[in-house]
N, C-alpha and C positions, 0 to 999 in steps of 0.2 A: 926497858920500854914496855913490854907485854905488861911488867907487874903495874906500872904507874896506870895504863887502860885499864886494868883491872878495876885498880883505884878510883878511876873518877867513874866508870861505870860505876858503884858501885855507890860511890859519892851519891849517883842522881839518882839511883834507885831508892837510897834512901830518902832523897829528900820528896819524891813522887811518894811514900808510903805514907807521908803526912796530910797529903791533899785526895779528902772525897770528894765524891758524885752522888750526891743523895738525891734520892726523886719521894716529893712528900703529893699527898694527895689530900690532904684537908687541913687545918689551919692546923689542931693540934700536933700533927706528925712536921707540921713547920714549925711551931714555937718550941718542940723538941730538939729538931735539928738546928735551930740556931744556936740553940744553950750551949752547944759544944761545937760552933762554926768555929773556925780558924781560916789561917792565912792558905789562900790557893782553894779551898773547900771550892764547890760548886752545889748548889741547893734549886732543885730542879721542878718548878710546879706544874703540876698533872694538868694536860688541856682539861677546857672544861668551864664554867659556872664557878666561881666563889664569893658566895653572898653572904656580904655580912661579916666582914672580916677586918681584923684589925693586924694589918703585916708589919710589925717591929721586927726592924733590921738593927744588929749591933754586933759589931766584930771590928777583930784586927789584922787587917789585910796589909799588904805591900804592894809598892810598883812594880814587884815586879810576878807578883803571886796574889791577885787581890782580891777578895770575895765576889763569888758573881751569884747574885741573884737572878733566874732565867725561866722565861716559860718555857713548856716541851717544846713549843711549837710557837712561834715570834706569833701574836697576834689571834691565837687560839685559846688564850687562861684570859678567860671574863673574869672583871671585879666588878661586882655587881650590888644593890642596893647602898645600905650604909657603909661604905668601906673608908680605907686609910689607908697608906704607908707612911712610914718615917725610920727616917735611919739616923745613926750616929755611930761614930769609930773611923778610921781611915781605909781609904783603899777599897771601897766600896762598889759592885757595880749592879745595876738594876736593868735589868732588859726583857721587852718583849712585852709587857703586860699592855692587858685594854679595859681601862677603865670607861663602863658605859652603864645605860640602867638605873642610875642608881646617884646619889648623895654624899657628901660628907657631914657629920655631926658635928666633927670639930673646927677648928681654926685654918686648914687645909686637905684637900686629896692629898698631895704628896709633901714632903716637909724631910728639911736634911736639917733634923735634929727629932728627939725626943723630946728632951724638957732643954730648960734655961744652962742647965749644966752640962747636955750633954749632945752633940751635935757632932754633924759629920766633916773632916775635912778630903779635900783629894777624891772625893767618891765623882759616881756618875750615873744620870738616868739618860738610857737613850734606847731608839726602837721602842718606846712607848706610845699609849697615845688617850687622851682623855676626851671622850667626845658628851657633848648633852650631859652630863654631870649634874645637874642642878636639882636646889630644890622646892618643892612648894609655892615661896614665897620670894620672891626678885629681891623683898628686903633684905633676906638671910643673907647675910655678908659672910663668905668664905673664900679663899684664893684657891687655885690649882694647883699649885707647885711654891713654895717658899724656901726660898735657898737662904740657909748659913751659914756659918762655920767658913774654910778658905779653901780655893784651887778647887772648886767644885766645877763639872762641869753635866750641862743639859744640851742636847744634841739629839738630830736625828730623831724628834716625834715628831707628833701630831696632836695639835688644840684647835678644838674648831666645839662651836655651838655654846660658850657659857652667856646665859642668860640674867643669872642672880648679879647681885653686888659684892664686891671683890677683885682687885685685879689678878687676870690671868696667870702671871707669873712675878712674884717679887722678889728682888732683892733687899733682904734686911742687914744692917749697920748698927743696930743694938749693941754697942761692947766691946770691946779690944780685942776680943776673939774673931769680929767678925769684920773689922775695917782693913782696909788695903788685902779683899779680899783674892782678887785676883781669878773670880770666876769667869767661864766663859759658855755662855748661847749662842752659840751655831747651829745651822741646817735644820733647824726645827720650820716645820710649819702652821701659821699661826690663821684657822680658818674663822669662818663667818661669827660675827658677835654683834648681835643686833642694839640697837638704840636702848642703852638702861633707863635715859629719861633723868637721872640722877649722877653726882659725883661716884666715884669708884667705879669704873668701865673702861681702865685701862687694861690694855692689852700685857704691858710691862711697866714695871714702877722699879727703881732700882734706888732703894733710898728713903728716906724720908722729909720730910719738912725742917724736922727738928734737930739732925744731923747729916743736915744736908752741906753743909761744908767738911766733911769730913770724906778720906778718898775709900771709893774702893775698886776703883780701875776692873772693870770689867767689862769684856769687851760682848760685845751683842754685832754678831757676824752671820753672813751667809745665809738669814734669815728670809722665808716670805710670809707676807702679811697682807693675806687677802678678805675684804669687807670686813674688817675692824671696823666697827661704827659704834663700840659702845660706848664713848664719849673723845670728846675734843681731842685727849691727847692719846694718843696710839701707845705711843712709849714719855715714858714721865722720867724723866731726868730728875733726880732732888740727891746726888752725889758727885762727886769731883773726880776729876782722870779718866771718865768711861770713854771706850771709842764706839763708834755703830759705823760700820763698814758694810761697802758688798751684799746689802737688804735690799730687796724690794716689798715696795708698797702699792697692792694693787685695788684699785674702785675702793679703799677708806678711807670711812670720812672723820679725817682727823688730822693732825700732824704727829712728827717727831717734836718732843717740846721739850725743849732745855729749861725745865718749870725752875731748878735752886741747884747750885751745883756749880762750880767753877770749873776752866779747862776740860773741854772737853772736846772730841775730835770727832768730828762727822763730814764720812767722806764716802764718792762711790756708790751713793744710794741711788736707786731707782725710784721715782715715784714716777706713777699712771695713774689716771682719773679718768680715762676713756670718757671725758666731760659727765661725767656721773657724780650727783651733785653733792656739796661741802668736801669734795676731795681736797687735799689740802698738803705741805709740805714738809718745813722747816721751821719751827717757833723758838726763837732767840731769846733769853734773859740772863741775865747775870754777867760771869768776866770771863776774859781768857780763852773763850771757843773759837777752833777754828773750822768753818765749815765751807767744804773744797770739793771741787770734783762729782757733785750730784747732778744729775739728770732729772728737768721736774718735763711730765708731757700730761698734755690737754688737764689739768686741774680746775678745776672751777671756785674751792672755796674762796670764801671771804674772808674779810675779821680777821681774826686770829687759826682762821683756817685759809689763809693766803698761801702762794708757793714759797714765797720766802716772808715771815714777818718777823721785824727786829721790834719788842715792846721797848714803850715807860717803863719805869720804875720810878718808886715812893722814894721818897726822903725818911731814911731813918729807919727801912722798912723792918719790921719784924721778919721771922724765920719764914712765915707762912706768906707772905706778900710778895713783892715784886721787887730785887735789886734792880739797880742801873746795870742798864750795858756795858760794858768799858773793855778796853782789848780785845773786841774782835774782827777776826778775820775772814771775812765771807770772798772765797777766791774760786774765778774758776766751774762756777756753774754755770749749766746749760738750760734755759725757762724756756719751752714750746708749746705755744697757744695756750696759757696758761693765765688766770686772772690776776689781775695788781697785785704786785709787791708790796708790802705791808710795814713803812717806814714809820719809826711812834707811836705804832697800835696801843690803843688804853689808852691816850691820854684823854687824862680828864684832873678833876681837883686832887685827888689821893695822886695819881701817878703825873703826877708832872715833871720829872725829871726824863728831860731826851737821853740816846746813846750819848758817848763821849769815847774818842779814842777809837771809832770803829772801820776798820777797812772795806770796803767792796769796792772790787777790784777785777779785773779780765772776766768781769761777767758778760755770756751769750745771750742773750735776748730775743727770740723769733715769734712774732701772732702776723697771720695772715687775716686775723677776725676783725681789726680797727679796733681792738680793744685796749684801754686804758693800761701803759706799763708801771706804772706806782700811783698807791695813795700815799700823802704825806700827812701824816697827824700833828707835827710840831716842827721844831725848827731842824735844821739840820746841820748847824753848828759844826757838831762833833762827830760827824761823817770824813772821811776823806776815801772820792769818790775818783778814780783812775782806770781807764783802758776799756769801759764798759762797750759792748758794741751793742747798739739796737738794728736788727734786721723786723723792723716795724713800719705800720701806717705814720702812727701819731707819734712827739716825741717828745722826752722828758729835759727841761730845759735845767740841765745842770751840767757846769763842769765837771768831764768824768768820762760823760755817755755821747758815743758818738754815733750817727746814725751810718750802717755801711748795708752795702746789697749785697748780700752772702750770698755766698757757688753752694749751693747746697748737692747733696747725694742722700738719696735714699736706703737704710741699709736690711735688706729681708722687708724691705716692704712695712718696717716698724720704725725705724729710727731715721732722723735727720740728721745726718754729719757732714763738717763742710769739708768739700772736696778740697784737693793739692792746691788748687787755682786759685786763692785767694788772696791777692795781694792786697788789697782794702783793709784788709783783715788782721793780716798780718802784720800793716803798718801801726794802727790802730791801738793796737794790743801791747800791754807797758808791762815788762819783764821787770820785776820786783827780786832784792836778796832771798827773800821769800815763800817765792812763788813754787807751787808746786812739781816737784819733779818729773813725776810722771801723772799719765793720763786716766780717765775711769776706766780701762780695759790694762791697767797695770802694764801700760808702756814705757818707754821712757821718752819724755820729751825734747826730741831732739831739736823741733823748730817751734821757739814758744809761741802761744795764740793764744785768746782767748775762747773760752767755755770749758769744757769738761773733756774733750776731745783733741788728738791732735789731726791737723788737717790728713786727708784722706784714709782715716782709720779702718778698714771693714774689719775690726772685729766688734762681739756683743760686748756689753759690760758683763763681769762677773754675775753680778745681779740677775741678769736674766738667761743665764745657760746653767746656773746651781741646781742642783738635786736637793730638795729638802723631805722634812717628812720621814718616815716612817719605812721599810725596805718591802714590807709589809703594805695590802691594802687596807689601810684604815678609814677611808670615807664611807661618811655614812650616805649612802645613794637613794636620794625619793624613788618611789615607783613609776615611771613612766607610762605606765597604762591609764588609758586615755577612760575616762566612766561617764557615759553620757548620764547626763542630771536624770534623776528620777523624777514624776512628776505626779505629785499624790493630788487627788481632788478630797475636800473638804467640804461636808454638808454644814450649813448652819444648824445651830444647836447649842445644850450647855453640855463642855468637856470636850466638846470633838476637838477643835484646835489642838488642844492638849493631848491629846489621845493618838491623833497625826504624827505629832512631834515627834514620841518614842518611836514611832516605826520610820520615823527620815534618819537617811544616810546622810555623808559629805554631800553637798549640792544641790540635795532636793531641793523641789518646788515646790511649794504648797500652794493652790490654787482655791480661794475662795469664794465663791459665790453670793451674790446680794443676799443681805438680810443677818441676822443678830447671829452673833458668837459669845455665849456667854463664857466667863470664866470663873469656877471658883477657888481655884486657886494659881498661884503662880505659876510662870510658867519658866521652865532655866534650857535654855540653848544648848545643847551640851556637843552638836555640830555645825557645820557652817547651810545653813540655811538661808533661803529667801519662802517669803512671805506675802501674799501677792494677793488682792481682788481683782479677778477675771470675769469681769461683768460690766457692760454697758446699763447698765438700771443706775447703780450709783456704787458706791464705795460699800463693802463689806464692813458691818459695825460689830466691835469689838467692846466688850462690858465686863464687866461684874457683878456675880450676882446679888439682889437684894435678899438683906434678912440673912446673910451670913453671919453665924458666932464672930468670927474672925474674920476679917477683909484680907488678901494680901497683902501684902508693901508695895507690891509689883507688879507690870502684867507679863514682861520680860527680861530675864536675868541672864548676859551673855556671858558662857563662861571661859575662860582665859585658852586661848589658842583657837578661837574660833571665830566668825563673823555671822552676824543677824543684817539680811535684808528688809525690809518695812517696804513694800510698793502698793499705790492705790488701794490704802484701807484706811478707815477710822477711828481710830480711839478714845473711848469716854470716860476718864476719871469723876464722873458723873453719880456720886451716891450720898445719902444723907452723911458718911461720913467719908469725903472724898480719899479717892485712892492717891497714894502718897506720888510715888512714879510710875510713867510709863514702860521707861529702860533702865535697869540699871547694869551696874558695872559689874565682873564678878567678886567675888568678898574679898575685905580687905586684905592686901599683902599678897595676891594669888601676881607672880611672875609672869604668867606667859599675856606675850599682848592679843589684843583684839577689835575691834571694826565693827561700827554700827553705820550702813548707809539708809536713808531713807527719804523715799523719791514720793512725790504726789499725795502727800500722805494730810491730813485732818484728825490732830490731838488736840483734844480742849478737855476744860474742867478738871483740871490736877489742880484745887484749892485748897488742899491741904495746909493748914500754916505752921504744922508743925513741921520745919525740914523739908516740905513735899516740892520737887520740879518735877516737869517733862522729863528730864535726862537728867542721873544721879552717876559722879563717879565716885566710888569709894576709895578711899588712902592705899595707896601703896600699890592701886593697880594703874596701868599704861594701855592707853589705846592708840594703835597707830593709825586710825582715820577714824572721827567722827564727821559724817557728811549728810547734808540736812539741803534738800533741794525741791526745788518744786512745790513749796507745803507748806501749811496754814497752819501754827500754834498759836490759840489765843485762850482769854480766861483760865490763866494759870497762877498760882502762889510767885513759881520762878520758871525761867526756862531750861537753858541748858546748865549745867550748875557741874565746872570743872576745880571748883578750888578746897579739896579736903588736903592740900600738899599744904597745912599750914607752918609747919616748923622752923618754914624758912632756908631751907637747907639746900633750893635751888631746883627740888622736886616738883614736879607736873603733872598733871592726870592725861594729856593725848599730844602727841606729837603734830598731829596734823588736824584743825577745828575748819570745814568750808561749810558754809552758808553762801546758799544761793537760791534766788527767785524764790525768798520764802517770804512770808509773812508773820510778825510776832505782834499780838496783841490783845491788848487788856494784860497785862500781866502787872503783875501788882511790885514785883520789887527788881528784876533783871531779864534780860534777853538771855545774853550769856554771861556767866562770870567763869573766866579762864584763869588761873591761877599761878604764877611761878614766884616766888620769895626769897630772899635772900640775895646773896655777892658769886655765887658759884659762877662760873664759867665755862665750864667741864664738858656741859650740853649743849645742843641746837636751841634749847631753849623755846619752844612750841613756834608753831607757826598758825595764825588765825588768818580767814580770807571770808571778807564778808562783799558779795557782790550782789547788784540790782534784787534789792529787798527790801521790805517799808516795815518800820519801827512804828509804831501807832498806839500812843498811850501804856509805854513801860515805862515801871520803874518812877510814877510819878508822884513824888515826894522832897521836899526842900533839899534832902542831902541823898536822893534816890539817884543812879544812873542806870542808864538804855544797856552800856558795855562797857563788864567789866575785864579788864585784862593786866594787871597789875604784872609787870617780869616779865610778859612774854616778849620775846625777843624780835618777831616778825609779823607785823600787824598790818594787811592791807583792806581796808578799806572803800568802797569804790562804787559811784554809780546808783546810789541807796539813798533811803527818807527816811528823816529822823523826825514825826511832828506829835501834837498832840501829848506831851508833858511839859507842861505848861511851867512845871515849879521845878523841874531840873535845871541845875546851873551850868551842868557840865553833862552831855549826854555820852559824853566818849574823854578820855584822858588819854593822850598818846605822848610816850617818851622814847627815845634813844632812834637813828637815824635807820632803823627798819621800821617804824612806824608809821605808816602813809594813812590821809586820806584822801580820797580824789573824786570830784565829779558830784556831790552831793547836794540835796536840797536839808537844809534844817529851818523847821516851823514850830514854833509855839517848844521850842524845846532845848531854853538856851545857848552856848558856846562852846563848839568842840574845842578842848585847852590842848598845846603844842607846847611841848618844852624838849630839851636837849635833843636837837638836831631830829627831833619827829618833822612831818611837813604834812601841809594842807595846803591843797590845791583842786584851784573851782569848787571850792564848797559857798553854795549858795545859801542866802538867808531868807528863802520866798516861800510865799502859799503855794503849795503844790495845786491846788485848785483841781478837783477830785470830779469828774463828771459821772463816777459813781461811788460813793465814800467807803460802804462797805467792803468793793472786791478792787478799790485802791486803782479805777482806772481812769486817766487822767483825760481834760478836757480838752479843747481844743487848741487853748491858749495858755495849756500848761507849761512850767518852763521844765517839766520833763521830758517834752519831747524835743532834747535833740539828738545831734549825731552820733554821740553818742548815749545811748538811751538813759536816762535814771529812772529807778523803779521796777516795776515786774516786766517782767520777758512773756506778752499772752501769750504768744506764739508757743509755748512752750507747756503752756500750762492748760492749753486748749483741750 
């Protein structure tokens, strides 16, 4: 007995004498100790700074002895500027690291492979966490994290801040090594991803287009996913067998979207939109899915950002388009005050094939708002609709959906669940072979009912009581200290403005005083500034100077992560050889967005006809509000000039274009031209709001228009005068049913044209009849004055 203890004591000493603890403190003392890693090793990096590093992991670990790669200290070893990992070999584990600071050059930050032959299986990254990573240019397409090889798993970090193009986390299906691969995402947390403006701003793609029938069962669990907004789909489904369980989705604006992909299971999920807006759900295409047991509350999107929408699909469709629905099974979800359900979406000429074969079924339905509970785009044939309950105003007239008054309970003051006492409810509610066995809090259901819930449940859903994230604090936290605005005074003169500027912080004011600013050279934003005439004499005037070698291009260049204010000043592109723009955008391809508003302001003489507008955005940059109010732009080449996204790719220059109580005129070829091109869907796709404003001799030429807005997806117009081009045919082209106009007078200035479900309403075809022509104000017997006003707002502009 003794000798045998001897024995295995001795057994394990040996096999403990093959596994170190090495602690490397700069890259080369780690590309040493990895040459001779082995199984059980442990490789241990020095808190601290490591910029510029290229960490190749590659070793042969075990399950039960596996290489761990680790910080000293979880969340203390920065990787910083241009950095990388990637591993390959089995048995892998990577923990602790913060990639912040800094870039990746290559194809991803982290990546479970080295090259095409040689990749990781069985490994793990967790306790990590990749925050603001980005680089330069929003164009630079690179992912965070790319998973290959099999049985991989990603756990327990933190993503939050990517702003380029790329999605967040992908998985790849390249190759026989990498299908049915059987990885799994849990507990990670998935932070703020602002609006890309463009395709690729998923959060997760697992898959591709191009073998997207092909399985690789991977489940995506226990996840949050808070303000995801870099495009439509949150998670991009394009592979077969994946499950997404037990996630929540909180204020993004986007769905889960089963984009290509067969069989798939989605259950258990949490979405919240706290009515914060394009929140969105569930998006249904292809076969086979069944989606059960989700919680959708207060959601707002539309479209294809609905709480539940089942598309068309093409006939015939290629890999990258839109199969038919067919086989599925939507059971068992609970929708609270949530906007229309999304039955058909897409149909149009390409996608005209409805679902077929598809269940919904013990679906819960509650809006106390009288809001609409389905749109329907086509026929509904190939639905079979059973046991739905509506606890609603209004109601959807189909066999299926029965209207009942639910016992409701409040639960933590967050959740709605119907109390024990429902017997409406319970009648109601049609118990399918099917039907799910237990409830979103992983109960079992004893007494079946419809929605996600069974009656009297107090508990949470998984969803919302999980630990995700990182053990470690990785949030990157603003400063809360409050800086009241500085507020600099400006003499007139040549250079002072300029000269101001270098000395303004975050906030300043620049305060200008009546009389000439000259400038002779541009001037670039490089904080968030306002810019203000503070004089009752007249507006502060803004120039350049004569007899300059060189003119600028510009008088203003914002640059990206920042916002410029324009209040009560004027500006004269005014010189024998006119200055090109007033604003522009910052250079091509610069990432971070940015904001131009300007209020009361007087721009003329940007006649440039080389290229020259009022407002220039260049390719590749995003602003998230240009806003144009109170203000007179006349005698210009162009005016606000949004469409250098020409390639068609579904690309935009600003998310948000308002015009209001302004005035454009004399302008020789457009007011605005806003620009979005191509079939992408991906995006919000801009939004234009043009309100109480007088259009006055733009654009007037046989095939000239007033506003151009080609692609954008949200166009309201309203309340406005279109007169005086006489030879435009069409002063406005509006398509697809977010295109409104409303309330308008048009004179001397052909036919607003309406096509595919655009709408015009009260647009009038009268002489405005002008009781003073120049400052656009109307006479007695104009037909702008009614109840609701068309034209300028004095009151306002007093």
């Amino acid at each position: 007995m003794i000798t045998t203890i001897v024995s295995i004591q001795l057994f394990f000493i040996g096999c403990m004498s093959f596994a170190n603890e090495i602690k490397v403190a700069t890259i080369d003392e780690f590309n040493t100790a990895i040459q001779s890693v082995k199984a059980g090793d442990r490789i241990i990096l020095k808190n601290g700074e490591w910029k510029d590093v290229k960490l190749v992991v590659k070793g042969q670990g075990s399950s039960e002895n596996p290489i761990i790669i680790e910080a000293e200290e979880s969340g203390k070893v920065f990787i910083t500027g241009d950095s990388s990992l990637k591993m390959a070999g089995n048995h892998i584990i990577v923990k602790g690291l913060w990639f912040k600071n800094g870039y990746a050059s290559g194809k991803s930050v982290i990546s479970f492979r080295i090259n095409s032959k040689e990749f990781a299986n069985h490994s793990r990254i967790t306790n990590c966490a990749i925050t603001y990573y980005n680089p330069k240019s929003k164009a630079t397409d690179y992912k965070w994290v790319s998973v290959w090889g099999k049985n991989n798993r990603v756990d327990h970090n933190y993503f939050a801040g990517k702003t380029n193009s790329g999605t967040t986390l992908v998985v790849w299906l390249k190759g026989e090594e990498h299908i049915n691969n059987n990885h799994r995402i849990d507990h990670n947390y998935f932070g703020e991803r602002p609006s890309l403006g463009f395709n690729g701003g998923e959060t997760i793609r697992i898959g591709t287009s191009k073998n997207s029938l092909l399985s690789s069962r991977t489940i995506v669990e226990d996840n949050v996913f808070e303000k995801c907004n870099g495009e439509v789909e949150i998670i991009s489904n394009k592979s077969c067998d994946n499950v997404y369980r037990n996630n929540l989705f909180l204020e993004s604006e986007g769905v889960l979207t089963l984009r290509h992909g067969n069989r798939c299971l989605i259950e258990s999920n949490v979405f919240i939109g706290n009515q914060k807006p394009n929140t969105g759900g569930i998006r249904i295409i292809n076969a086979g899915h069944v989606v059960r047991n989700n919680l959708m509350m207060n959601l707002t999107g539309d479209g294809f950002r609905g709480p539940i929408v089942v598309m068309n699909g093409v006939p015939n469709s290629p890999a990258n388009r839109y199969h038919q629905v067919k086989d599925v099974k939507i059971q068992n979800n609970t929708i609270i005050n949530c906007s229309p359900i999304q039955f058909c979406a897409g149909k149009d000429e390409e996608r005209s094939l409805a679902p077929i074969n598809t269940v919904f079924e013990n679906n819960l339905i509650f809006n106390d708002n009288g809001g609409d509970i389905v749109t329907v785009h086509d026929k509904l044939d190939g639905f079979k609709f059973s046991g739905n309950i509506l606890d609603t105003e209004k109601s959807f007239d189909k066999s299926g959906f029965s209207k009942v008054k639910v016992d409701w309970d409040t639960l933590e003051n967050i959740l709605y669940v119907p109390k024990v006492t429902n017997e409406e409810l319970l009648k109601k509610s049609k118990l399918e072979n099917k039907s799910p066995k237990f409830d979103i809090t992983g109960d079992k259901r004893s007494t079946f009912v419809a929605g996600a819930y069974n009656l009297g449940n107090n508990k949470l859903p998984k969803a919302l009581v999980l630990k995700s994230g990182t053990s470690w604090d990785s949030k990157v936290k603003p400063q809360k200290t409050i800086v009241e605005p500085e507020i600099i005074e400006v003499e007139p003169g040549v250079g002072t403005l300029r000269k101001a500027l270098k000395k303004a912080s975050f906030g300043s004011i620049l305060n200008l005083k009546s009389g000439e600013y000259i400038l002779e050279k541009g001037i670039k934003v490089t904080t968030s500034v306002t810019i203000q005439g503070n004089s009752k004499d007249g507006k502060p005037l803004l120039k350049v100077k004569e007899g300059l070698e060189k003119n600028p291009t510009y008088f203003f260049r914002v640059e990206g992560g920042n916002s410029l204010r324009l209040n009560n000043i004027e500006i004269s592109g005014d010189l024998s050889v006119p200055i090109k723009y007033a604003v522009v955008s910052p250079d091509k391809g610069i990432s971070e967005t940015y904001s131009v508003f300007i209020d009361n302001c007087h721009i003329h003489s940007f006649n440039n006809k080389k290229g020259g507008s009022v407002y220039k955005a260049y390719k590749g940059t995003f602003a998230d509000t240009v806003s144009i109010v109170n203000s007179r732009i006349e005698k210009a080449y162009r005016g606000i000039n949004l469409s250098e996204e020409k390639d068609d790719s579904g690309k935009y220059n600003a998310q948000v274009v308002h015009i209001d109580n302004t005035i454009f005129k004399d302008i020789e070829q457009w007011a605005i031209n806003y620009y979005r091109g191509g079939t992408d869907e991906s995006t919000l796709g801009g939004k234009l709001i043009v309100d109480n404003s007088v259009f006055s001799n733009v654009g007037n030429t046989e095939k000239g228009t007033v506003i151009r807005n080609k692609g954008i997806v949200s166009v309201d117009i309203k309340n406005s005068v279109f007169e005086k081009s006489y030879k435009v045919v069409n002063p406005v082209n509006l398509k697809g049913n977010k295109n409104t106009i409303s309330n308008c007078v048009i004179f001397d200035c052909g036919t607003v044209k309406i096509t595919k479900g655009a709408s015009a309403t009260d647009v009038m075809y009268k002489n405005p009849k002008w009781e003073d022509k120049n400052n656009f104000i109307p006479s007695e017997k104009s037909p702008l004055l009614k109840t609701e006003r068309i034209g300028l707002k004095w009151e306002a502009k007093k």
